[in-house]
Every structure is written in structure tokens, then in C-alpha cells.
N, CA, C and O atoms as a MOPAC input file, in Angstrom:
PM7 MOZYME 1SCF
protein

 N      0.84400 1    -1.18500 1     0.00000 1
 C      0.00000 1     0.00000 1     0.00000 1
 C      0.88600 1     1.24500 1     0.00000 1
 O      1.98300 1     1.33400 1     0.55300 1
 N      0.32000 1     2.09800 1    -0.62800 1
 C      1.18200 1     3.29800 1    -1.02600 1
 C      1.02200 1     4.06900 1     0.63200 1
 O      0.09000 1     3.99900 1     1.43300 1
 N      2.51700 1     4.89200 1     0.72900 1
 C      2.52100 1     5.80900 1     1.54500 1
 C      2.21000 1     7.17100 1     1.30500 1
 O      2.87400 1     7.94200 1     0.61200 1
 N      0.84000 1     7.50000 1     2.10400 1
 C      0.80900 1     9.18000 1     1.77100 1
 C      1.19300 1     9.72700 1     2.60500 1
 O      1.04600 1     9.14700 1     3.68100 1
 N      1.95700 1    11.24400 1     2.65700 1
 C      2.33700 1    11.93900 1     3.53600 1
 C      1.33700 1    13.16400 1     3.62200 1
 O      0.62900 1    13.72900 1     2.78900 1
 N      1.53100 1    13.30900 1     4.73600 1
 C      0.44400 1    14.50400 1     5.26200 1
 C      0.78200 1    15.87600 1     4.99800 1
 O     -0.21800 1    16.59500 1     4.98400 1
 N      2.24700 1    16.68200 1     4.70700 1
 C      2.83400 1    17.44800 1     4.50800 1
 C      3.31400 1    17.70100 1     3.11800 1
 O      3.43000 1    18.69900 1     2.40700 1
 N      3.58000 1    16.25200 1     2.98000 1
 C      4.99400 1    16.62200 1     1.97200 1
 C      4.39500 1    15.92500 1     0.26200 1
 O      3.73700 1    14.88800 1     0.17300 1
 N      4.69600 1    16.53000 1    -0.58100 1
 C      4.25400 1    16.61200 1    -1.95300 1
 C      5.52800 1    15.68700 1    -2.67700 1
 O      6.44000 1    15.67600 1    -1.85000 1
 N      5.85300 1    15.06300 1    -3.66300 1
 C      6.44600 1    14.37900 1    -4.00300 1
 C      6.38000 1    14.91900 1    -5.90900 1
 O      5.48500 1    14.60700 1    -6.69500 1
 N      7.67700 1    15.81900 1    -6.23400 1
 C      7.36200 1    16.75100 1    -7.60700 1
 C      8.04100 1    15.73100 1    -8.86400 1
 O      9.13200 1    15.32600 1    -8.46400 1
 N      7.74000 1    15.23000 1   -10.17500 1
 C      8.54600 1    14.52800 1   -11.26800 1
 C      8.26000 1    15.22600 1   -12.14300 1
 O      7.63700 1    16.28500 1   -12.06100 1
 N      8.72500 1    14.66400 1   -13.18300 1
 C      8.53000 1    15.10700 1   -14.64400 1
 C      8.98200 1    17.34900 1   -14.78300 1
 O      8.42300 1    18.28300 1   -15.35800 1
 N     10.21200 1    17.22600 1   -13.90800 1
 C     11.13900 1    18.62600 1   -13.89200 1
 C     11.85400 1    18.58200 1   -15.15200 1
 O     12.62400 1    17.62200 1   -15.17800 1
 N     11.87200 1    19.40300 1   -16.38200 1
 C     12.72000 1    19.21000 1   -17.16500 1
 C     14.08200 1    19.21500 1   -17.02300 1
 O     14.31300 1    18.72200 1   -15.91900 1
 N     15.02900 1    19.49700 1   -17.52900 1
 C     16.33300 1    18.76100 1   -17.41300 1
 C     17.62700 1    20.81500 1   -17.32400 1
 O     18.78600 1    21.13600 1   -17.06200 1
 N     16.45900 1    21.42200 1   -17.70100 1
 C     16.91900 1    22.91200 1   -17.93100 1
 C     16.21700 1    24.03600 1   -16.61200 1
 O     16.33600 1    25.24500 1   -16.41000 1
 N     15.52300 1    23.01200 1   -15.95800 1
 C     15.51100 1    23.90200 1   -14.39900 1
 C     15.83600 1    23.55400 1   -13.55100 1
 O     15.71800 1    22.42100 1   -13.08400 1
 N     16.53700 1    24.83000 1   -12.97100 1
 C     17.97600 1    24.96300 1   -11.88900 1
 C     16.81400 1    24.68300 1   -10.51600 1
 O     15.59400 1    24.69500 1   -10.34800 1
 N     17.92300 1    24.46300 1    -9.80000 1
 C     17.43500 1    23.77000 1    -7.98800 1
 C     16.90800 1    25.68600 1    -7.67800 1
 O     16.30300 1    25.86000 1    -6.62000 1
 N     17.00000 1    26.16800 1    -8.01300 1
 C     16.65100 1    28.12700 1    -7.49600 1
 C     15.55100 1    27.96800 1    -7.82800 1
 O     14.67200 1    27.96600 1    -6.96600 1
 N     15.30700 1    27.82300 1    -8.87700 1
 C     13.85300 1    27.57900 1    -9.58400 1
 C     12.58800 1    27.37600 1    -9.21700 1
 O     11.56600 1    28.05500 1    -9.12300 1
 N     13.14800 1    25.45400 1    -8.89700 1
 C     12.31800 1    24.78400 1    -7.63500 1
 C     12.27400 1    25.73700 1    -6.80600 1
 O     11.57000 1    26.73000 1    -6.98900 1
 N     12.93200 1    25.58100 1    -5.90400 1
 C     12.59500 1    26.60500 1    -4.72500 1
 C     11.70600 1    27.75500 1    -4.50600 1
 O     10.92200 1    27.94500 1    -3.57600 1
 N     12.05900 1    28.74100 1    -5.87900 1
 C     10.81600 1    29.78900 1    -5.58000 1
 C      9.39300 1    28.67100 1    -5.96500 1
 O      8.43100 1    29.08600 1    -5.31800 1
 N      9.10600 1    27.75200 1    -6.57900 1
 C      7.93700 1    27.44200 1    -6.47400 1
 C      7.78800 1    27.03800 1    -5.16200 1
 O      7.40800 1    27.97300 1    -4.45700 1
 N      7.93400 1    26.05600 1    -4.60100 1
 C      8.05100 1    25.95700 1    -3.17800 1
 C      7.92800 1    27.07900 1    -2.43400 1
 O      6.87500 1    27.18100 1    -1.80600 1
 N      8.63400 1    27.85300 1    -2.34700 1
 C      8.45600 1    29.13500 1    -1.44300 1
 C      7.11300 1    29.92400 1    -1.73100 1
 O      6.36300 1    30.40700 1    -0.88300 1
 N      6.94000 1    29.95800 1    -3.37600 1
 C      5.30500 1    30.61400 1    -3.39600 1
 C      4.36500 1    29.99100 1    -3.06300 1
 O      3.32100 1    30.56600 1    -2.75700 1
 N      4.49600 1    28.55700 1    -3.03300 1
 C      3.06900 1    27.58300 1    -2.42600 1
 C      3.29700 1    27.32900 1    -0.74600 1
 O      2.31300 1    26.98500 1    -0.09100 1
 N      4.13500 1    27.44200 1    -0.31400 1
 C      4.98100 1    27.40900 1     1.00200 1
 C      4.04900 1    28.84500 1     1.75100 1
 O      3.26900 1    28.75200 1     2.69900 1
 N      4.35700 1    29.91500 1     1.12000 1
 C      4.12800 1    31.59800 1     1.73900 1
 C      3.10700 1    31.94200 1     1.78100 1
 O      2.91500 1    33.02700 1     2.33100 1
 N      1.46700 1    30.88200 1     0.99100 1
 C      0.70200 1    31.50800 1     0.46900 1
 C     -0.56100 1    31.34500 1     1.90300 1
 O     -0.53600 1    30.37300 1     2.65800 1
 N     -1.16600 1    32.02200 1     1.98200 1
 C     -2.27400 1    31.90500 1     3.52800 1
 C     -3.23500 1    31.10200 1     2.70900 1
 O     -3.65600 1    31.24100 1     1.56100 1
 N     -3.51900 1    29.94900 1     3.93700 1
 C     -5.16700 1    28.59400 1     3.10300 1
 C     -6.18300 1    29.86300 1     3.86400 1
 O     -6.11300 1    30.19400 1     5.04700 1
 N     -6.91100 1    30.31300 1     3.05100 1
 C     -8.94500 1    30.90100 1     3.43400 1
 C     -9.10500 1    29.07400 1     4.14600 1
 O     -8.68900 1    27.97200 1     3.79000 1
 N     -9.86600 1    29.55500 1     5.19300 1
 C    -10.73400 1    28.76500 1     6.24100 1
 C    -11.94100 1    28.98700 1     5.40900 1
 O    -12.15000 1    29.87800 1     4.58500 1
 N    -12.97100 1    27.63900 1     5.92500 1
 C    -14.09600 1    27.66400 1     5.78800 1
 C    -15.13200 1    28.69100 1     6.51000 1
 O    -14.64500 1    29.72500 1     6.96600 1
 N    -16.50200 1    28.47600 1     6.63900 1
 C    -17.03700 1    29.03100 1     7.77500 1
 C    -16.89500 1    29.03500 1     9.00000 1
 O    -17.30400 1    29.91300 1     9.76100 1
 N    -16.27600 1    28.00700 1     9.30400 1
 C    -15.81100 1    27.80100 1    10.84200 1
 C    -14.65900 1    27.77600 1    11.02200 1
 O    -14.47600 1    27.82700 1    12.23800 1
 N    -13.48500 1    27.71000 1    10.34500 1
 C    -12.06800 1    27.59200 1    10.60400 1
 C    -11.50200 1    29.02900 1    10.29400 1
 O    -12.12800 1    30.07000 1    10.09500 1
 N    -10.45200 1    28.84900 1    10.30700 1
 C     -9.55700 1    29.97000 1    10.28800 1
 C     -8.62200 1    30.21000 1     9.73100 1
 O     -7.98900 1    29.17900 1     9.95700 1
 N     -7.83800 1    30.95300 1     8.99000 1
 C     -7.04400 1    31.10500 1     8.15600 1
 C     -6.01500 1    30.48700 1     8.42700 1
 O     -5.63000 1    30.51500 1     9.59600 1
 N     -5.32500 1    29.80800 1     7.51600 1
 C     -4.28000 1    28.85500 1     8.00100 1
 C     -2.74500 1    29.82000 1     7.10500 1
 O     -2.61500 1    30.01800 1     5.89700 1
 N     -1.84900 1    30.21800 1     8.19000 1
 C     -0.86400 1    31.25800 1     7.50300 1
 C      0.11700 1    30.44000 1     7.11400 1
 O      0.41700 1    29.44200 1     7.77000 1
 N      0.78700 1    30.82300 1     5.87000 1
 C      2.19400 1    30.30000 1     5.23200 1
 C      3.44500 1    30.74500 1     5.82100 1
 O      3.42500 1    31.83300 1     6.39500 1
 N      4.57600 1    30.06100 1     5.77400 1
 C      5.48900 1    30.45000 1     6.25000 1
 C      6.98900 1    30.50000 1     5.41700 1
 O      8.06400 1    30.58300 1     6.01200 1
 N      6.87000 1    30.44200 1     4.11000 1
 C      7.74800 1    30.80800 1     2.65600 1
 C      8.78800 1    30.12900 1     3.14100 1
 O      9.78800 1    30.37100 1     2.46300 1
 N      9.08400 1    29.06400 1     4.39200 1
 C     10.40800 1    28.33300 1     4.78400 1
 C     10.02100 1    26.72100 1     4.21200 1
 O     10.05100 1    25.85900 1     5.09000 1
 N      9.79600 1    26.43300 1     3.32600 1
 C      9.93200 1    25.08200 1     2.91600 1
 C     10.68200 1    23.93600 1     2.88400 1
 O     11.82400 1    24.37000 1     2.73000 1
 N     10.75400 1    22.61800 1     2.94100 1
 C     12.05400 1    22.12500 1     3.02500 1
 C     12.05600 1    21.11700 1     2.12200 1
 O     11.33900 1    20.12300 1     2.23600 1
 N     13.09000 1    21.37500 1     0.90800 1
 C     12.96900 1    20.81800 1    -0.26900 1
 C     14.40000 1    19.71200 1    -0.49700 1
 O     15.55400 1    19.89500 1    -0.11200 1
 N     13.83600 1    18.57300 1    -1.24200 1
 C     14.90200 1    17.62500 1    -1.89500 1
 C     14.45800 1    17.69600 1    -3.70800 1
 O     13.41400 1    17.44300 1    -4.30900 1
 N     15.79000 1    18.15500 1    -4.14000 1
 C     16.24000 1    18.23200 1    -5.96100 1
 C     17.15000 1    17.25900 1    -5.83700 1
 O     17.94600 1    17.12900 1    -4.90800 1
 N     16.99200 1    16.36500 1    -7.07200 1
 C     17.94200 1    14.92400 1    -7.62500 1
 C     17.28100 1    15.13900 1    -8.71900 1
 O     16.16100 1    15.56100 1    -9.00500 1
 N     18.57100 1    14.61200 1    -9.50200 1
 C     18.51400 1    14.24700 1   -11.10400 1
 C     17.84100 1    12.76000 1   -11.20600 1
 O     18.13500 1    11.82200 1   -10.46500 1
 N     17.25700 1    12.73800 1   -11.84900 1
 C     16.41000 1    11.30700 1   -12.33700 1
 C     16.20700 1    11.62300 1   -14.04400 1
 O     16.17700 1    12.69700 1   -14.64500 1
 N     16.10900 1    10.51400 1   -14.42900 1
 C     16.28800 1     9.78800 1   -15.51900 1
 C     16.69400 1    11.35100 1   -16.51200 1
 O     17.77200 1    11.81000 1   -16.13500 1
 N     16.14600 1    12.04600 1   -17.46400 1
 C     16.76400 1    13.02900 1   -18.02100 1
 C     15.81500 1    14.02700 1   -17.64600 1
 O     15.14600 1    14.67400 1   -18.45200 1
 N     15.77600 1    14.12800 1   -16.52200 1
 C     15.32200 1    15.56300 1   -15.52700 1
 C     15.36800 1    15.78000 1   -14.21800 1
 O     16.38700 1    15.59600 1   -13.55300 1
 N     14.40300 1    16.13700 1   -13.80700 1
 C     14.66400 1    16.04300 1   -12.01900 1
 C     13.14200 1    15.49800 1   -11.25100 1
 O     12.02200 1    15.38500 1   -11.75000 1
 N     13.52700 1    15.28100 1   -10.13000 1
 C     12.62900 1    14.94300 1    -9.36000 1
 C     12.74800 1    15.70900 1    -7.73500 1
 O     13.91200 1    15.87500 1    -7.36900 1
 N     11.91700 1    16.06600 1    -6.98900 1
 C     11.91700 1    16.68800 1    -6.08200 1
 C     10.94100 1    16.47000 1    -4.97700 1
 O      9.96700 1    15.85800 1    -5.41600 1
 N     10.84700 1    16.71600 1    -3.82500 1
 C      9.73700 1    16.81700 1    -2.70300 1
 C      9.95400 1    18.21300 1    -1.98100 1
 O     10.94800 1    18.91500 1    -1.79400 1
 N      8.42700 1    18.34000 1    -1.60800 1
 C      8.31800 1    19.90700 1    -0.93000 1
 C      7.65900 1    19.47000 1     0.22500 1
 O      6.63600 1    18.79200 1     0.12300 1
 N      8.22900 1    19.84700 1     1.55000 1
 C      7.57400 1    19.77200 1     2.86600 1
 C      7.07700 1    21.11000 1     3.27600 1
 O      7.82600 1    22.05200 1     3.53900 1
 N      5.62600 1    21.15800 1     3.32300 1
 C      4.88600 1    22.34600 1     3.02300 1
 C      4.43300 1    22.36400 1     4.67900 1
 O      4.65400 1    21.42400 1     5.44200 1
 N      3.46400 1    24.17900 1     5.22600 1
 C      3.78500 1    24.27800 1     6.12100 1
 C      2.70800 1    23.33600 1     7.21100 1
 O      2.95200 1    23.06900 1     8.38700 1
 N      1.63300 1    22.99400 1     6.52500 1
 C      0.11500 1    22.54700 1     6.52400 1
 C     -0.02700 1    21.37800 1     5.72700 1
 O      0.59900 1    21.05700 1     4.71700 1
 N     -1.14100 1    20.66200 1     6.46000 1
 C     -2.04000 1    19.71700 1     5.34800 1
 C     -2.80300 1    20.62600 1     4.12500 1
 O     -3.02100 1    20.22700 1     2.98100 1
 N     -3.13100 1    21.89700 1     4.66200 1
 C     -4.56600 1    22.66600 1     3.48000 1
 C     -3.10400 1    22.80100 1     2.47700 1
 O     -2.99700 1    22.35700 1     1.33500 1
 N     -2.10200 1    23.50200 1     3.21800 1
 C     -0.95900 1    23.81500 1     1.94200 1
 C     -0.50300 1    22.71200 1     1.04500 1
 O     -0.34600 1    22.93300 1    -0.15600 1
 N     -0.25300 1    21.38700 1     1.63200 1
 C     -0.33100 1    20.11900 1     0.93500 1
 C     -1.54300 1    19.98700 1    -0.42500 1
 O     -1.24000 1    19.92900 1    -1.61700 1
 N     -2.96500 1    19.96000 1     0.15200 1
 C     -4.11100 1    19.69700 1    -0.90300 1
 C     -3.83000 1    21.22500 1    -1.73800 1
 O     -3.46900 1    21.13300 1    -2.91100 1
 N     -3.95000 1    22.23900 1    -1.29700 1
 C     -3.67300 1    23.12300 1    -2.35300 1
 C     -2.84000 1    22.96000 1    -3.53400 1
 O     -3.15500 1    23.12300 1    -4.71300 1
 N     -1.56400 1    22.56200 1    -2.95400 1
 C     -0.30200 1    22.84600 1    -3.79300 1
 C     -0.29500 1    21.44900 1    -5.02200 1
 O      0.34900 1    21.41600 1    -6.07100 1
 N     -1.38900 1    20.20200 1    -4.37500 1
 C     -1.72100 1    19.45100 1    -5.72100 1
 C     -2.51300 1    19.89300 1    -6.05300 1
 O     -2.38800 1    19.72200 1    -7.26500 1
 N     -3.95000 1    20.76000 1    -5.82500 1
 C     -4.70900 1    20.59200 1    -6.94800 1
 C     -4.09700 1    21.86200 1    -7.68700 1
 O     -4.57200 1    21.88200 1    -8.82300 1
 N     -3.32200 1    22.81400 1    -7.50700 1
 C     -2.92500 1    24.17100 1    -8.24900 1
 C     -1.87400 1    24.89200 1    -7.86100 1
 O     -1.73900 1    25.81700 1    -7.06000 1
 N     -0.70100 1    23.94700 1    -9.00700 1
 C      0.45400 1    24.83700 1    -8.48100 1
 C      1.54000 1    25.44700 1    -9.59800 1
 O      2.75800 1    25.60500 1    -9.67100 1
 N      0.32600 1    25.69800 1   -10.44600 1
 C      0.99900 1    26.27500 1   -11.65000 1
 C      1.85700 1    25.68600 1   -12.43900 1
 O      1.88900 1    26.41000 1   -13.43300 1
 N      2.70000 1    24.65500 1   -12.62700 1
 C      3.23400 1    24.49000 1   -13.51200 1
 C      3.06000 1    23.23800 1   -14.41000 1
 O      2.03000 1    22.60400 1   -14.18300 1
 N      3.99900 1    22.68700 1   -15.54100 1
 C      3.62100 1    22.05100 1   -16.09600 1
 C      4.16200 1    20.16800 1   -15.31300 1
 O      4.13800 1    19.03800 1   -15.80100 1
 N      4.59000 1    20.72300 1   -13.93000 1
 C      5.18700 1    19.29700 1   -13.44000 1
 C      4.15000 1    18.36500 1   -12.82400 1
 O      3.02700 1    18.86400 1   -12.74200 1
 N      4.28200 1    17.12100 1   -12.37500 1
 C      3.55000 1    16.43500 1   -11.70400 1
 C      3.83700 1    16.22400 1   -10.45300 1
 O      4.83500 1    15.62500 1   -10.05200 1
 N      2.55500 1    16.94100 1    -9.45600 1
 C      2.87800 1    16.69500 1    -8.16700 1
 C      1.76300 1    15.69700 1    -7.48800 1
 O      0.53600 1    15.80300 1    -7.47700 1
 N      2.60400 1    14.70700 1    -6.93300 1
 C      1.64100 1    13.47200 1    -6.09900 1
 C      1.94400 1    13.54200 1    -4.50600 1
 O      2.80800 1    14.18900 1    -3.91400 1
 N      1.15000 1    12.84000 1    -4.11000 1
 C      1.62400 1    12.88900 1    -2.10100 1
 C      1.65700 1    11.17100 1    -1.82400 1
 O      1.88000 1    10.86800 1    -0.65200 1
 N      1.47500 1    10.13400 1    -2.70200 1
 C      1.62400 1     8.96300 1    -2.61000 1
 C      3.05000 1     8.18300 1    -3.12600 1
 O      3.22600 1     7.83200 1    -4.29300 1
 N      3.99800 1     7.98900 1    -2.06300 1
 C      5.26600 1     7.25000 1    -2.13800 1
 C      4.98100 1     6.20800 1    -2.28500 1
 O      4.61000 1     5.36900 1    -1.46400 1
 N      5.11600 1     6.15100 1    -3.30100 1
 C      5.25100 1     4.38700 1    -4.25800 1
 C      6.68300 1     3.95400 1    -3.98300 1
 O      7.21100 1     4.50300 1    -3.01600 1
 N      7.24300 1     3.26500 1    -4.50800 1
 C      8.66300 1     2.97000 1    -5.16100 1
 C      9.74000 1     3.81900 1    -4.30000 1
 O      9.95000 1     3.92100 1    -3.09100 1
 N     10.23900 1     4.29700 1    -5.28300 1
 C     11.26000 1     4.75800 1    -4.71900 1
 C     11.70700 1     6.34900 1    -5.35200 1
 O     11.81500 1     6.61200 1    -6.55000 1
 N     11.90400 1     7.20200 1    -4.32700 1
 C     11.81200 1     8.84600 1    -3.85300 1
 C     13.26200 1     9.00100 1    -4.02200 1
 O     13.99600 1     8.72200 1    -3.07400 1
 N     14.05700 1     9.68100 1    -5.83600 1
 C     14.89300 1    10.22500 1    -5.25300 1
 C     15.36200 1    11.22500 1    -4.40600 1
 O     15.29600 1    12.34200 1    -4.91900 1
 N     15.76000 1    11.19600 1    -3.41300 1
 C     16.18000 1    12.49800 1    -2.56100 1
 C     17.42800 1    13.35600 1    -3.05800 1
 O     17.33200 1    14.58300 1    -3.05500 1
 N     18.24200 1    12.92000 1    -3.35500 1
 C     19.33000 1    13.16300 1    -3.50700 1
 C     20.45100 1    12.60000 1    -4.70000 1
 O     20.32900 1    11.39200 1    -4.90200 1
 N     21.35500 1    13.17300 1    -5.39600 1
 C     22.02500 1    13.04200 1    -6.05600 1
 C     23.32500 1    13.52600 1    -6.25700 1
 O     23.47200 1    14.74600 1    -6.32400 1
 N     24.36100 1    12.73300 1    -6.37200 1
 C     25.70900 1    13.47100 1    -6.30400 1
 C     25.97200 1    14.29000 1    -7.64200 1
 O     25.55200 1    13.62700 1    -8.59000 1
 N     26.51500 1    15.49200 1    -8.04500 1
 C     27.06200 1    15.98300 1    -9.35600 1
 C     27.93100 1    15.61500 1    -9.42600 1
 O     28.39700 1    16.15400 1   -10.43000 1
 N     29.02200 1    14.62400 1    -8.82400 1
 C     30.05800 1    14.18200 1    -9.25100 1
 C     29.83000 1    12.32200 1    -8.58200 1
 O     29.37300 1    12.05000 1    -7.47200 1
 N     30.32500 1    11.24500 1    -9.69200 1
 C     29.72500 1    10.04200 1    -9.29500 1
 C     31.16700 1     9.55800 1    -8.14300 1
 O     32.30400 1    10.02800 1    -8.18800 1
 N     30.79600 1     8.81400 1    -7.46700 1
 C     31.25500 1     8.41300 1    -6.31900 1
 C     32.66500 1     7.63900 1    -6.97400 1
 O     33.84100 1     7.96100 1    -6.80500 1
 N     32.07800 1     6.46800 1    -7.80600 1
 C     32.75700 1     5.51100 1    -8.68600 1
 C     33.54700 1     6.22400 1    -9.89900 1
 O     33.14600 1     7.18500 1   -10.55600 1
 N     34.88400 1     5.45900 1   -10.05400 1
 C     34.96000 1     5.68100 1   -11.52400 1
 C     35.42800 1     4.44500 1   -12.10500 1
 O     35.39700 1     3.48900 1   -11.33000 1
 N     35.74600 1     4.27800 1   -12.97100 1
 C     35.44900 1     2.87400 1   -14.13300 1
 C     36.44000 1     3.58600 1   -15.00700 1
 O     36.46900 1     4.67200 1   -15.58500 1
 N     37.39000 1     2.36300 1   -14.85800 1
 C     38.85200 1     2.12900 1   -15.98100 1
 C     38.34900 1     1.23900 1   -16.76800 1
 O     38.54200 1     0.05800 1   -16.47800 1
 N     37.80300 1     1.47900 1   -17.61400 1
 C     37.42700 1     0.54200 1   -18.57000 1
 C     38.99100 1    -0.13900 1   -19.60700 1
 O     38.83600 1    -0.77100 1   -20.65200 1
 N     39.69000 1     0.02500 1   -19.30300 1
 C     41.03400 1    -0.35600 1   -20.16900 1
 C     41.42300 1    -1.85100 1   -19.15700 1
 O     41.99200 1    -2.82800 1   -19.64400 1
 N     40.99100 1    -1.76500 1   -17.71600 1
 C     41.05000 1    -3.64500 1   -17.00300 1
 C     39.75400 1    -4.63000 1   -17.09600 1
 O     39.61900 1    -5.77900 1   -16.67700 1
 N     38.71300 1    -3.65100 1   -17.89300 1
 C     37.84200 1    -4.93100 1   -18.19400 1
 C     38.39500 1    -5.90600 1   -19.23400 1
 O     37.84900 1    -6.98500 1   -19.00200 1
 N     39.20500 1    -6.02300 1   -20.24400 1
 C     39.46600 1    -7.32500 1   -20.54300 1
 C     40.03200 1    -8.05600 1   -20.20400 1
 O     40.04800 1    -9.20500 1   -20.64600 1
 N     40.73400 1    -7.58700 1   -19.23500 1
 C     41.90300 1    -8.20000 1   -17.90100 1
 C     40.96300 1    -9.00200 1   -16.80900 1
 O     40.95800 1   -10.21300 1   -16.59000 1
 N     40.23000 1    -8.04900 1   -16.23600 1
 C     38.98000 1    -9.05900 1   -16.17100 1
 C     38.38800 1   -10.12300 1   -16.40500 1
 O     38.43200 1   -11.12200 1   -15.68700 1
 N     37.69100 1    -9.98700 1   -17.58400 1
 C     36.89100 1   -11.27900 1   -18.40100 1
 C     38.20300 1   -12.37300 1   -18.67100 1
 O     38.05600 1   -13.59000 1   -18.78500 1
 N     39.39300 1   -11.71200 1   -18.73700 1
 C     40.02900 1   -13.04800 1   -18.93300 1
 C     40.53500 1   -14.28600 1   -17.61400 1
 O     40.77700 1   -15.47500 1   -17.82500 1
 N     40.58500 1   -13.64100 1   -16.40400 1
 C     40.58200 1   -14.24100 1   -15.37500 1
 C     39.77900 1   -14.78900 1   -14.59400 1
 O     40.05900 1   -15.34200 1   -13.53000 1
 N     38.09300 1   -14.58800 1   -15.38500 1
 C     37.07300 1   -15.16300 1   -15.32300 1
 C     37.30300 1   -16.73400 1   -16.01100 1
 O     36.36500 1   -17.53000 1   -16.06100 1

């Protein structure tokens, strides 16, 4: 069964040409914005301090926004302006994070040195 979070939004389909600043001001404008209360509730205030994860995934990005509220949560899926996809159900697997430089590197000149001592 899928995990939903009560806060936090889960962002994909980031093209591959927007910067981590970017993200952020969206976050910060859905983050800052005051939820209208019903008839009986009360205005629920924003606080523009969000707390965001950017990783590269497949040829773009992927991201999560920990927003300040649940109303800021349902808001920020049903209308948050852009052309990305935002869900609150953790399926699979959430990149958080990504190195710009890979951990590993690969001499490919001892793989046949390799296979031959196989």
C-alpha cells in the first residue's frame, strides 16, 4: 500500500533545464501563500520556509516539498501552476538526492583483464 504523507508533496517530470533556485521559488510561493478557512475555521498562515529535496532522475529532475500545513499540501496538488507532476503517494522509490560528481569511476582499459581471469 502506497505511503501518503500529510505534509509533503512528491514533484517529477522537472525538465532537465531547471535549476534547484527555480524549484525553490515554487516551493516558497506555495509554502508563503495563507489557506482561506471555511465558515468555521480559520485562516491557516504560510510560512515561505519550505524544506525541499532536488535529484537528477532519468533526463530531468525529481523533487519533494515539505509544506507548512495539510490545506498547503491539498492546495499545492490541486494548483500549483506548472507544467510538473505533483503526487503525495510514495510508491517505489523517492529520489532524494544526487551526487554531481559520481562516487565511482570505471577504468574501462582492465575490463578485458577481467573477463580473462574469469
Amino acid at each position: 500500500m502506497a505511503k501518503v504523507s500529510s505534509r509533503t508533496v512528491r514533484v517529477t517530470d522537472i525538465p532537465e533545464d531547471v535549476a534547484q533556485s527555480e524549484f525553490l521559488e515554487v516551493a516558497k510561493r506555495l509554502a508563503s501563500t495563507s489557506i482561506e478557512g471555511g465558515w468555521f475555521s480559520s485562516l491557516t498562515p504560510g510560512d515561505g520556509k519550505p524544506i525541499i529535496s532536488f535529484a537528477s532522475q532519468f533526463d530531468g529532475f525529481a523533487g519533494t516539498i515539505t509544506l507548512p500545513s495539510e490545506k498547503h499540501k491539498a492546495q499545492a496538488l490541486e494548483n500549483h501552476d506548472t507544467e510538473w507532476r505533483f503526487d503525495d503517494k510514495f510508491t517505489g522509490i523517492t529520489v532524494l538526492c544526487s551526487p554531481t560528481e559520481p562516487d565511482l569511476e570505471y577504468d574501462y582499459n582492465c575490463l578485458p583483464l577481467f573477463y580473462m581471469v574469469l
